[in-house]
Structure formats: C-alpha cells, structure tokens
C-alpha positions in Angstrom: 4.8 -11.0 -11.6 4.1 -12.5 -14.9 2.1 -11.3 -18.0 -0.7 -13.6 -17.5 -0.8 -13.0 -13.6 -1.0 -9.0 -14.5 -3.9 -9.8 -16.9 -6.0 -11.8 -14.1 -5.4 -9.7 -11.7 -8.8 -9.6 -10.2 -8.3 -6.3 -7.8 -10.1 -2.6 -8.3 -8.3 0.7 -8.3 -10.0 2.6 -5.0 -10.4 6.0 -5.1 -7.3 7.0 -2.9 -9.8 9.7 -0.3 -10.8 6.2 1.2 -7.4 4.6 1.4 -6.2 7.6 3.5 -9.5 6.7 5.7 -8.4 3.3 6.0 -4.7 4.2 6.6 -6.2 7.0 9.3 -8.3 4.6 11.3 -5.5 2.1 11.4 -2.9 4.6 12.1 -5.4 5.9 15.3 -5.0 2.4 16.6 -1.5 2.2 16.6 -1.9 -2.1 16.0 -0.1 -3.6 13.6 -2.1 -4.7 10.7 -2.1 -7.2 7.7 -5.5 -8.2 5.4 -6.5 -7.8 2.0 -8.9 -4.5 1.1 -10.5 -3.8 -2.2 -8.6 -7.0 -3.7 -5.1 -5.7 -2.1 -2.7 -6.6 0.3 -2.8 -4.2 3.0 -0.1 -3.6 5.6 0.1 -1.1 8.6 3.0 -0.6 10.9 3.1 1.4 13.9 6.1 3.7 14.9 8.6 1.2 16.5 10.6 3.0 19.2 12.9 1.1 21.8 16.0 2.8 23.7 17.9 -0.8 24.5 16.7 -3.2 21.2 18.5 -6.4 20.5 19.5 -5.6 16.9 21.1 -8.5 14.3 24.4 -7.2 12.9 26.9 -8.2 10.0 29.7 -9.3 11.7 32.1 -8.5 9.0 33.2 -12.4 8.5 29.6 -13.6 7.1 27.4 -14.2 10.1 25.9 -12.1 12.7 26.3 -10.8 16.1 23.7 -9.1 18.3 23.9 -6.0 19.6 21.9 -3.7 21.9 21.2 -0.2 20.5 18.2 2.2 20.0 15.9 1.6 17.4 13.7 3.3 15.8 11.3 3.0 12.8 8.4 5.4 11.2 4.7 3.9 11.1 3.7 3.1 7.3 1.2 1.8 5.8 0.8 0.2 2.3 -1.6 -1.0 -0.4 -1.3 -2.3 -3.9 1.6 -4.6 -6.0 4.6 -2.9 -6.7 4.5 -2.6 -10.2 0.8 -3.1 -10.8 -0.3 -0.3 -8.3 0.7 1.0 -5.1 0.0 3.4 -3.0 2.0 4.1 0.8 2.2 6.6 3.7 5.2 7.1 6.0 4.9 8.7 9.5 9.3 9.7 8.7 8.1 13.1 11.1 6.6 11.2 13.8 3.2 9.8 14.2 1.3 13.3 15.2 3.1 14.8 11.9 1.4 14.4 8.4 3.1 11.1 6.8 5.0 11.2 3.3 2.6 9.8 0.6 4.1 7.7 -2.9 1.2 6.8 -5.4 2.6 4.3 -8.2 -0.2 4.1 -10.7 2.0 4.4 -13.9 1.1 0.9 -15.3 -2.9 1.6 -14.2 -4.3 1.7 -18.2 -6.8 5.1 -17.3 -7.6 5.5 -20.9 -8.6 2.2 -21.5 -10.6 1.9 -18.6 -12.2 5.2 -19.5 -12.7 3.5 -22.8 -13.6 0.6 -21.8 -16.3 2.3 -19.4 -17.8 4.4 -21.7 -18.7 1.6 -23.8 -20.1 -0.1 -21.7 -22.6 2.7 -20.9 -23.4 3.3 -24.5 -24.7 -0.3 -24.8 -26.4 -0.3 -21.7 -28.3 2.7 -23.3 -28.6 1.5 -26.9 -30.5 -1.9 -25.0 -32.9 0.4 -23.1 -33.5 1.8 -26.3 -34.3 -1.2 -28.2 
C-alpha cells in the first residue's frame, strides 16, 4: 500500500471489546465468512478437519502431485490491513479453547488522533460560546 492510499484510507479504529463480539458470533456459527465491517476486510474461517484430504504437494521437480493425508487447520478470524491495522484470533487449541489473539496497531497515530480530537471539541465549545 502506497503513501497516498494510507492517507485516504477511509476506515475507523473499533474499539477491539466489539471485534471479539463479532469474531464470537461468527466463530458460534462455525460458517465461513468474508465482508467488510467498520471500513475493514473481515475474514472468518472455521476449524477445517478431514482424516482422508486430497492435499497439492511439491513434487520435487517443479509441479505437483496430489496426495491423500489428514488435514487439519485452526479457525481464525481477521480484521484490519497488515501494516495499517490488524487485529486476528486463532483457535491453534481447538475451537472450545480460548484462541491466540495479535493486535498490530503500531502505525495507528493515537496521539494525533487524541490531538486531533481534542481540538475539535474545543472549537465546538468556543462556537457555543460565541
């Protein structure tokens, strides 16, 4: 993603109490998932489990082969743009275990939106005073 892209990026920061909701209800269905929340794209997978799964293999001279095998992948969810902000949840336990959470928020500018907030409030007041 580019500067300018970054700069017009039109999506709020939610407050991450209802992005586990949202993760919560979507993990209770179990249904995969894919939509855009709060100005994000939002993903949900559910636990993948199959004893006999046709798999896609290197075959060691540049192609593939297929081969059966178990297979068997967490549920996750995910929200944000790597880079920008992102937040996900990993069922690595097993769905009825409490998943793995990663927050990336270190390019989110807090200071300048506290900044930029506070302003804002001050000259909302300063009018009502005028």
């Amino acid at each position: 993603m580019d500067i300018h892209a970054l700069l017009s990026y039109t999506a709020s920061i939610p407050d991450l109490s209802d992005v586990q909701k949202l993760a919560a209800s979507l993990h209770a269905t179990g249904q995969s998932y894919h939509d855009h929340v709060w100005g994000w794209e939002v993903t949900y997978e559910p636990e993948l489990n199959e004893a006999d799964a046709e798999v896609e293999v290197p075959d060691g001279k540049g192609g593939y082969t297929t081969q059966i095998m178990s297979l068997w992948t967490p549920a996750s969810f995910a929200i944000g743009e790597s880079g920008v902000w992102f937040f996900s949840l990993l069922w690595g336990n097993g769905v009825d275990q409490e998943p793995v959470a990663f927050l990336d928020d270190r390019n989110v500018l807090k200071k300048m939106w506290t900044t930029v907030k506070q302003s804002w409030s001050n000259n909302k007041r300063r009018r009502s005073n005028d």
